[in-house]
Short mmCIF file of the C-alpha atoms (twelve columns), coordinates in Angstrom:
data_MODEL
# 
_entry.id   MODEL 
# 
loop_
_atom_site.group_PDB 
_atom_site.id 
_atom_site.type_symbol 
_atom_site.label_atom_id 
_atom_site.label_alt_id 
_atom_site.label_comp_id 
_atom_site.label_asym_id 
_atom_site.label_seq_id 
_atom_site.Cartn_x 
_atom_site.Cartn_y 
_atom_site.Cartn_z 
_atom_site.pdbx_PDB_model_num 
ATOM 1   C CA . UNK A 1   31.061 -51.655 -6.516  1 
ATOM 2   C CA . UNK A 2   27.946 -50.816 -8.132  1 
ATOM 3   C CA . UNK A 3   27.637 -52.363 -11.764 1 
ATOM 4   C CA . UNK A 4   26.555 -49.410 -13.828 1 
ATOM 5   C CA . UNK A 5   23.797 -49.920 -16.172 1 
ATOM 6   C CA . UNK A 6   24.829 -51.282 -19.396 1 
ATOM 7   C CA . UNK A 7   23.366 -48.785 -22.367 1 
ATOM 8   C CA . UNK A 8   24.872 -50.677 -26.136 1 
ATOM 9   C CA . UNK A 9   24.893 -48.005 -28.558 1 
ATOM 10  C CA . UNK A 10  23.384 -49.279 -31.644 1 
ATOM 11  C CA . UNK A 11  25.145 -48.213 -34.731 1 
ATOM 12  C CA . UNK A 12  23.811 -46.163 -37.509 1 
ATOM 13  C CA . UNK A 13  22.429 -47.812 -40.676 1 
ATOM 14  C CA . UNK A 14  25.387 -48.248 -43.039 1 
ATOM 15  C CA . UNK A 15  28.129 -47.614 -40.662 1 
ATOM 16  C CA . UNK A 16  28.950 -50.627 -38.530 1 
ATOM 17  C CA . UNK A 17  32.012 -51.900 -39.055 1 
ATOM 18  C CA . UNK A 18  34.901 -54.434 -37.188 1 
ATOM 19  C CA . UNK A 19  36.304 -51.964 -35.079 1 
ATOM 20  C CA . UNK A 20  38.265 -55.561 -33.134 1 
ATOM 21  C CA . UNK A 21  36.413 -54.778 -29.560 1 
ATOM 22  C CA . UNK A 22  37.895 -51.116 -29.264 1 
ATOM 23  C CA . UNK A 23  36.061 -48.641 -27.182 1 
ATOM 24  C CA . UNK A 24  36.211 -44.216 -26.913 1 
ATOM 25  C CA . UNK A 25  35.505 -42.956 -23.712 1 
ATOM 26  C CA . UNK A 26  34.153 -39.454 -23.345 1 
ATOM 27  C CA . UNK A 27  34.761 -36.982 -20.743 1 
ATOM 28  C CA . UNK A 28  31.245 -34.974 -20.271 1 
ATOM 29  C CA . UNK A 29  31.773 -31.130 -19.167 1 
ATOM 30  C CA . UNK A 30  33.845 -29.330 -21.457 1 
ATOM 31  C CA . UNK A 31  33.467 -32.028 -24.322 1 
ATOM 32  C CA . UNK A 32  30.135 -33.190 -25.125 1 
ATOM 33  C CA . UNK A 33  28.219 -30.851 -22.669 1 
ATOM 34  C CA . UNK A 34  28.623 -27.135 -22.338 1 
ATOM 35  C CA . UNK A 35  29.438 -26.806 -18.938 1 
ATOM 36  C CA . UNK A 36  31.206 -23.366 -18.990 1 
ATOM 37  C CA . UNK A 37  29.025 -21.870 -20.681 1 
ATOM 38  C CA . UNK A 38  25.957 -23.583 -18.553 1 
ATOM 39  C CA . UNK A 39  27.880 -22.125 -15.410 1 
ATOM 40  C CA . UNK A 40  28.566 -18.858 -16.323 1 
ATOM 41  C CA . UNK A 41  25.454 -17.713 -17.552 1 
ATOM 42  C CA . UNK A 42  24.296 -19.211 -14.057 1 
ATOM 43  C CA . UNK A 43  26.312 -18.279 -11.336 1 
ATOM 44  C CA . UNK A 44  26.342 -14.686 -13.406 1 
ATOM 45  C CA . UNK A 45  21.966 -14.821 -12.791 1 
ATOM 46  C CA . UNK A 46  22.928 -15.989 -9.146  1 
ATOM 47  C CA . UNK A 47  24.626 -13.225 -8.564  1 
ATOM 48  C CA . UNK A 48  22.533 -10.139 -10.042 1 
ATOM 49  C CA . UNK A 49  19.457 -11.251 -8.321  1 
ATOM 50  C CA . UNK A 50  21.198 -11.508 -4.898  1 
ATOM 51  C CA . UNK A 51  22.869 -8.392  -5.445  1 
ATOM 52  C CA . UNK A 52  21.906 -5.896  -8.288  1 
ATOM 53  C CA . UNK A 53  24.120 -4.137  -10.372 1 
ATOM 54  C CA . UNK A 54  27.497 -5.764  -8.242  1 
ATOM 55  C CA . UNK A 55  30.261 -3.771  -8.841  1 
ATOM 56  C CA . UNK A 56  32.137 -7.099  -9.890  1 
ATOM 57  C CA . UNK A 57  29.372 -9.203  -11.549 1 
ATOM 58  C CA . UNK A 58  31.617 -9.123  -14.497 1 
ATOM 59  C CA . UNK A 59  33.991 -11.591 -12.315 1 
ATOM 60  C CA . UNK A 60  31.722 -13.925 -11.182 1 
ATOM 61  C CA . UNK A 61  32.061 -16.142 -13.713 1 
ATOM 62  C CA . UNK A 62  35.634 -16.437 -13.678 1 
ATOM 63  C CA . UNK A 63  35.981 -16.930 -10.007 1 
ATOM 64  C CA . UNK A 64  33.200 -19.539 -9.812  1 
ATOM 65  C CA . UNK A 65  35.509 -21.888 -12.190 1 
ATOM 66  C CA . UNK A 66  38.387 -20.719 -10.164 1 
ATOM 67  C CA . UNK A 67  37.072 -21.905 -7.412  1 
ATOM 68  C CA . UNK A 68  35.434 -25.266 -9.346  1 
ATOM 69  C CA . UNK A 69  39.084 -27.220 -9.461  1 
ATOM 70  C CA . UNK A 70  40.390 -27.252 -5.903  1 
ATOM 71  C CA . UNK A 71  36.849 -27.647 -4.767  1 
ATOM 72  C CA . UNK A 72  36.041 -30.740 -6.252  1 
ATOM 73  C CA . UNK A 73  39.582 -31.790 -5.299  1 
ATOM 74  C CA . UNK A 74  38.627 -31.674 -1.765  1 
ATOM 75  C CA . UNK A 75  35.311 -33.754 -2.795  1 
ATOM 76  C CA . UNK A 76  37.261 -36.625 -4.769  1 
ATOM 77  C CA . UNK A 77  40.147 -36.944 -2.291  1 
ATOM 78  C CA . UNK A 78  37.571 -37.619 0.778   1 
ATOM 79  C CA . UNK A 79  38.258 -34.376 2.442   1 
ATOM 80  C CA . UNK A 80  34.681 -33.479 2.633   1 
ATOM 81  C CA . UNK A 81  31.087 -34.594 1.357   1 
ATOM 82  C CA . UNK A 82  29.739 -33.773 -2.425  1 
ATOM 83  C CA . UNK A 83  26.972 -31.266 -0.202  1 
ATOM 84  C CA . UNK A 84  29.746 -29.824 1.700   1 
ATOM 85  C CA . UNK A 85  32.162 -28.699 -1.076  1 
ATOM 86  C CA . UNK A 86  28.820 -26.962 -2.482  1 
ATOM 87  C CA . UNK A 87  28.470 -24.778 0.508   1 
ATOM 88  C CA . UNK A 88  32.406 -24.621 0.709   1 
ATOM 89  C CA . UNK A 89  32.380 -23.382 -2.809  1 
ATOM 90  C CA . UNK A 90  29.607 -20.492 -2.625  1 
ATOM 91  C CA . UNK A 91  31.010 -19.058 0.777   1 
ATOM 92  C CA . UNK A 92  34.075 -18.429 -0.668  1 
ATOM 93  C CA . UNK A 93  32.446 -16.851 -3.953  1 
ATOM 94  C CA . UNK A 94  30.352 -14.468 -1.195  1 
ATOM 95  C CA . UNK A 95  33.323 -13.860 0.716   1 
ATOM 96  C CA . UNK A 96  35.629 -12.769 -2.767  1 
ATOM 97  C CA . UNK A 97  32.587 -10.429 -3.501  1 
ATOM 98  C CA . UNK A 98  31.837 -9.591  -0.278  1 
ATOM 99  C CA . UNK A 99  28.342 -10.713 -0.867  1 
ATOM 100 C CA . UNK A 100 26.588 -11.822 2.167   1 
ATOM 101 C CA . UNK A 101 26.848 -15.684 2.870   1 
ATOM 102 C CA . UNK A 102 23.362 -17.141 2.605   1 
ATOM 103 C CA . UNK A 103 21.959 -18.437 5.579   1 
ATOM 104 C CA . UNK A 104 20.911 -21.621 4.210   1 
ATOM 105 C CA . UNK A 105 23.887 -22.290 1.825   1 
ATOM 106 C CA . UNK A 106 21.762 -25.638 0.257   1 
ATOM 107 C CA . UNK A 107 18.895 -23.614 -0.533  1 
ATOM 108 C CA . UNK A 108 21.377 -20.883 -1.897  1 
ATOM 109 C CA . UNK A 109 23.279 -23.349 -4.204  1 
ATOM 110 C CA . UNK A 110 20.208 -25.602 -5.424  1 
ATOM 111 C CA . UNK A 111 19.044 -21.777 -7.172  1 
ATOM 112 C CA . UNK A 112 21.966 -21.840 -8.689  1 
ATOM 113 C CA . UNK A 113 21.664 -25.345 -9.337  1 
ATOM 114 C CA . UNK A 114 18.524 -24.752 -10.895 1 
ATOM 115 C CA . UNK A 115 19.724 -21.973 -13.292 1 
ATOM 116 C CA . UNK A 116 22.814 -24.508 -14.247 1 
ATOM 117 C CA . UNK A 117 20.647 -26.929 -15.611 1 
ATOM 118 C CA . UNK A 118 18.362 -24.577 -17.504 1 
ATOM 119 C CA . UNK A 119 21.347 -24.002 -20.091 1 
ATOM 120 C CA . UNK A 120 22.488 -27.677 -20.255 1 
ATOM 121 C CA . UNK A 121 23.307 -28.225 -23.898 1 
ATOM 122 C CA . UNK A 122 25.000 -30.294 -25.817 1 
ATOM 123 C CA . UNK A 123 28.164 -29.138 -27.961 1 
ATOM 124 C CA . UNK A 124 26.906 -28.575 -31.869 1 
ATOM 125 C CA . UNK A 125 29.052 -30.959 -32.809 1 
ATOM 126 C CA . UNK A 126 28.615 -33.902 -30.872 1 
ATOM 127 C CA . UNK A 127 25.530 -35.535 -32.983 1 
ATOM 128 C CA . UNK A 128 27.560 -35.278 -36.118 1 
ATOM 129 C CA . UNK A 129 30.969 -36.997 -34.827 1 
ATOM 130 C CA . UNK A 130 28.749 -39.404 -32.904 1 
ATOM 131 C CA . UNK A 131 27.089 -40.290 -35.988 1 
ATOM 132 C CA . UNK A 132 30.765 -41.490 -37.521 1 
ATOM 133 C CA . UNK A 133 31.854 -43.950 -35.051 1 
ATOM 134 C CA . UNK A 134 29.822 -46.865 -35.744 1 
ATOM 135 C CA . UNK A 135 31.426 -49.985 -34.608 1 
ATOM 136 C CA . UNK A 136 32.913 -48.392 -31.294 1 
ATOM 137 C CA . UNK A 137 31.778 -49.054 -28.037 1 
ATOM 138 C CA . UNK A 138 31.685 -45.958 -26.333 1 
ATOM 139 C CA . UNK A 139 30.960 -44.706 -22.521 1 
ATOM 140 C CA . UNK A 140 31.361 -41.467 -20.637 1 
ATOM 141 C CA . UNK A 141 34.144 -40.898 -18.336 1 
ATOM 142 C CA . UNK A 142 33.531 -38.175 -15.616 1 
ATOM 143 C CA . UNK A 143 33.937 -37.005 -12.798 1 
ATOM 144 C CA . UNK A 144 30.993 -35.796 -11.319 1 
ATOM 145 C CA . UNK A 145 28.559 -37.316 -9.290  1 
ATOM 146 C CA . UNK A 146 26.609 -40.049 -11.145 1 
ATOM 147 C CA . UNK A 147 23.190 -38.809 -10.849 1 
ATOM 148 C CA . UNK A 148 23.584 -35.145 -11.883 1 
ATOM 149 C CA . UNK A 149 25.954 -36.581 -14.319 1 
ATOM 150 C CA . UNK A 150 23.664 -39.121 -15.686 1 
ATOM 151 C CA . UNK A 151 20.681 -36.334 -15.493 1 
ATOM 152 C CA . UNK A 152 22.986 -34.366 -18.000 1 
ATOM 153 C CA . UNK A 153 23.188 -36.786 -20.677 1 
ATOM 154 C CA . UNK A 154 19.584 -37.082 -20.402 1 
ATOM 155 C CA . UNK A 155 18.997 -33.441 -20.893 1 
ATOM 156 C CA . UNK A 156 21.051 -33.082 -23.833 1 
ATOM 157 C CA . UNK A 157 19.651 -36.393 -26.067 1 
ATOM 158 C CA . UNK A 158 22.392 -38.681 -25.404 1 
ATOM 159 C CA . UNK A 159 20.218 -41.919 -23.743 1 
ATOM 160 C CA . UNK A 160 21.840 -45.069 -25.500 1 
ATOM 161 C CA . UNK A 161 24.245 -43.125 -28.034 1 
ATOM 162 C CA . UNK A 162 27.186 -43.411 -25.420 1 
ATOM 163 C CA . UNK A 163 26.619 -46.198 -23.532 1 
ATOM 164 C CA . UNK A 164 26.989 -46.243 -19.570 1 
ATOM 165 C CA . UNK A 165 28.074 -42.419 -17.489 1 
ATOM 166 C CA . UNK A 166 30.999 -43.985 -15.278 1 
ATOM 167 C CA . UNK A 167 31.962 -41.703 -12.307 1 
ATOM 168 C CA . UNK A 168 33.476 -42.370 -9.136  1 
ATOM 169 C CA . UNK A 169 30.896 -43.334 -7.557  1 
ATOM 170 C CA . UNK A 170 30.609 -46.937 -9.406  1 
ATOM 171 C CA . UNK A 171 34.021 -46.995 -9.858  1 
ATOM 172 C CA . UNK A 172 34.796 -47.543 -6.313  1 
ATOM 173 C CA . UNK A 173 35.838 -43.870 -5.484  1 
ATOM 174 C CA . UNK A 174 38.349 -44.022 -7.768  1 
ATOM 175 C CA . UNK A 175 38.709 -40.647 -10.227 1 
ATOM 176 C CA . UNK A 176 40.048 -39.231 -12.777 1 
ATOM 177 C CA . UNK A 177 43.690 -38.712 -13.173 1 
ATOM 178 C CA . UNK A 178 44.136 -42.112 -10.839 1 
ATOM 179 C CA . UNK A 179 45.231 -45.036 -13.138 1 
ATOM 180 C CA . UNK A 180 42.387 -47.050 -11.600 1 
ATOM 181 C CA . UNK A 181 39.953 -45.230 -12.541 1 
ATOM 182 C CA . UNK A 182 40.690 -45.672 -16.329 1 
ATOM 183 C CA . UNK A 183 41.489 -49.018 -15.703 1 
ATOM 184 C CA . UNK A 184 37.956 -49.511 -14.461 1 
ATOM 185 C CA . UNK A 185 36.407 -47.679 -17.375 1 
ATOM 186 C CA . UNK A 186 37.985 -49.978 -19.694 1 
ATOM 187 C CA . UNK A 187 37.123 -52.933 -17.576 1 
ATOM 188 C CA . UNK A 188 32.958 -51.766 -17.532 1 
ATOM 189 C CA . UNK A 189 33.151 -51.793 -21.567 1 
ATOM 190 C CA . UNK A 190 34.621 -55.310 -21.404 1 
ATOM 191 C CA . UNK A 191 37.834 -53.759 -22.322 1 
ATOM 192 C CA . UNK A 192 41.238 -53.524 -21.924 1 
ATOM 193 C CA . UNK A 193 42.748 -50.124 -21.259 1 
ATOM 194 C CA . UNK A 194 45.101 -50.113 -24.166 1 
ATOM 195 C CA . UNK A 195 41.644 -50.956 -26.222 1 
ATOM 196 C CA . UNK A 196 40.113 -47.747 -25.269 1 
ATOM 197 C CA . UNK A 197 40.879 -44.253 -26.271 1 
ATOM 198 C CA . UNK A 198 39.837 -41.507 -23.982 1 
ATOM 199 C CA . UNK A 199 38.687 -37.675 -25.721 1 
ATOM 200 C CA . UNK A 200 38.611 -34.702 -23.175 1 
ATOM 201 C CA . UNK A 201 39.116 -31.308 -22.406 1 
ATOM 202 C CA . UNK A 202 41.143 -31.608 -19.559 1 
ATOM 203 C CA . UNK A 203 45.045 -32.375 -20.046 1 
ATOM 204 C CA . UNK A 204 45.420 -33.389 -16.861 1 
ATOM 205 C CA . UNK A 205 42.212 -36.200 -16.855 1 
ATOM 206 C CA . UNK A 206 42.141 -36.720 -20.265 1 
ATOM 207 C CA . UNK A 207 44.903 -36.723 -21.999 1 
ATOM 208 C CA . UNK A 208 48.279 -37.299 -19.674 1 
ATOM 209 C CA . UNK A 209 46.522 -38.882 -16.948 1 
ATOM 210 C CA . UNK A 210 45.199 -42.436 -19.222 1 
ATOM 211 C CA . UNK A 211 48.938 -43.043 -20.401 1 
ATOM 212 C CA . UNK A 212 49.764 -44.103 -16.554 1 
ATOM 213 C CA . UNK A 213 47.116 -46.923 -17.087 1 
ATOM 214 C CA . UNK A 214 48.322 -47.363 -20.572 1 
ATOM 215 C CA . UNK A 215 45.168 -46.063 -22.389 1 
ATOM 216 C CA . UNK A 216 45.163 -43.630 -25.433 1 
ATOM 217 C CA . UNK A 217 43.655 -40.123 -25.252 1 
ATOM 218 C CA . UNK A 218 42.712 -37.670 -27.670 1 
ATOM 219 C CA . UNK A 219 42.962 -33.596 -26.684 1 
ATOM 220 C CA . UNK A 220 39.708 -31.593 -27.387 1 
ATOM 221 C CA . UNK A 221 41.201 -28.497 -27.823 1 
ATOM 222 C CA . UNK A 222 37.936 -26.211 -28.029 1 
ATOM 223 C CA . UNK A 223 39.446 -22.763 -28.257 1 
ATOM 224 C CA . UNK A 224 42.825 -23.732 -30.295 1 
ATOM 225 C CA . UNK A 225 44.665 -21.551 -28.092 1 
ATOM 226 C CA . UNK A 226 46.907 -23.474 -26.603 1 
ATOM 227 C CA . UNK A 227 50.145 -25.652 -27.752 1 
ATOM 228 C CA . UNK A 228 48.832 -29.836 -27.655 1 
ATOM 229 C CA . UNK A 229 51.145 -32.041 -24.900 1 
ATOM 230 C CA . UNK A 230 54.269 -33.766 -26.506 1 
ATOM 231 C CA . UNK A 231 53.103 -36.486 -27.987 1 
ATOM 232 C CA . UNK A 232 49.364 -36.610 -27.976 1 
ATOM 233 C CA . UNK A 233 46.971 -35.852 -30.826 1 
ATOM 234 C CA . UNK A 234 44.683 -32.923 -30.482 1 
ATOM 235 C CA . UNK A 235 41.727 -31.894 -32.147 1 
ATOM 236 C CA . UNK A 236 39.585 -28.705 -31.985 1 
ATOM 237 C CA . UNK A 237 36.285 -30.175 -32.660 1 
ATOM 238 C CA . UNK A 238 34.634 -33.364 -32.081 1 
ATOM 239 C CA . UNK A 239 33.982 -33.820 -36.084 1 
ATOM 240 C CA . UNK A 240 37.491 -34.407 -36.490 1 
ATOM 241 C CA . UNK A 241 37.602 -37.448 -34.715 1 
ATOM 242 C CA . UNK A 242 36.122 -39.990 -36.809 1 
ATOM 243 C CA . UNK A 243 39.037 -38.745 -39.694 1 
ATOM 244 C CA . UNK A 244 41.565 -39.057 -36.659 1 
ATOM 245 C CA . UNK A 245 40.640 -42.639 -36.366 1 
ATOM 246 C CA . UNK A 246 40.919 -43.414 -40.091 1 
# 
């Protein structure tokens, strides 16, 4: 297993306190990064300039992140390679559009790519609720691949405010919702999982998934559309957490 790199987040002047060795894990898309919107703006671009005024570039969007879940399912579960769900992913986009598949599906998906990471941006209110848990330590929880990942919380200003980007890939292929993988989040802060609370987007990941390793988990309910699992406390934005936590 590689060790990842170990990033302390200092705490703001005024604001550490004895939080008794607990730790907050964040996921990254979806809760402090704008992934959706990142994605949809880009696969949208994709589109238009490979095929002008598309009857269905309206869709695009919502079939890309269709197609985003079982995808990455394929990835984590050792089905195929991280390059190969990528060319898996935009064949089936061109084939639901009936878009000619690229002949060189890498090139294809690194303009995409390349679009994607032009609207990285972090959530506007992830400074402010970072800025209220002094005395945590805190990591990222994801499950990407840990150097686009890690590139991400570069991009959006986050270098040594959350500590170390855990993914699979230094957690032994383990991922999110499989109980080791939380237990080997906690374990990298020099926790225990009941010492760690997890925030996310994702009820599956984030929220029901960390009780099987018997961590805590906080639902980031963006939209505030939808009822909050039995049992867990939601939020709707991240500045509500530091009043959650009391």
């Amino acid at each position: 297993m590689r060790r990842p790199p170990a990033s302390p987040r200092a705490s703001p002047p005024g604001r550490r306190r004895d939080r008794g060795r607990q730790g907050i894990l964040f996921d990254l898309d979806g809760t402090l990064l704008d992934h959706r919107g990142a994605a949809d703006a880009a696969i949208t671009a994709w589109l238009e300039a490979r095929s002008p005024g598309h009857p269905r570039l309206g869709e695009a969007a919502a079939l890309w992140a269709g197609f985003e879940v079982p995808y990455l399912a394929m990835w984590h579960a050792g089905r195929c390679s991280w390059q190969e769900q990528r060319r898996l992913r935009l064949s089936a986009l061109c084939a639901e559009l009936a878009v000619a598949v690229p002949a060189d599906l890498d090139a294809a998906y690194e303009d995409f790519a390349g679009r994607y990471r032009k609207g990285w941006a972090a959530f506007p209110d992830v400074a402010l609720a970072l800025a209220g848990l002094g005395g945590f330590t805190l990591g990222v929880l994801t499950n990407g691949t840990q150097r686009v990942q890690e590139e991400k919380v570069h991009a959006i200003g986050l270098d040594g405010l959350v500590g170390p980007v855990l993914t699979g890939e230094v957690l032994d292929g383990r991922f999110k919702p499989a109980p080791a993988c939380y237990e080997g989040a906690a374990a990298a802060l020099g926790l225990r999982p009941r010492e760690v609370l997890l925030v996310g987007d994702d009820v599956r990941n984030d929220v029901t998934g960390p009780a099987a390793a018997g961590m805590r988990s906080v639902w980031l309910d963006r939209l505030g559309a939808e009822p909050p699992p039995a049992g867990f406390p939601h939020i709707t934005s991240l500045t509500e957490l530091p009043g959650l936590l009391g």
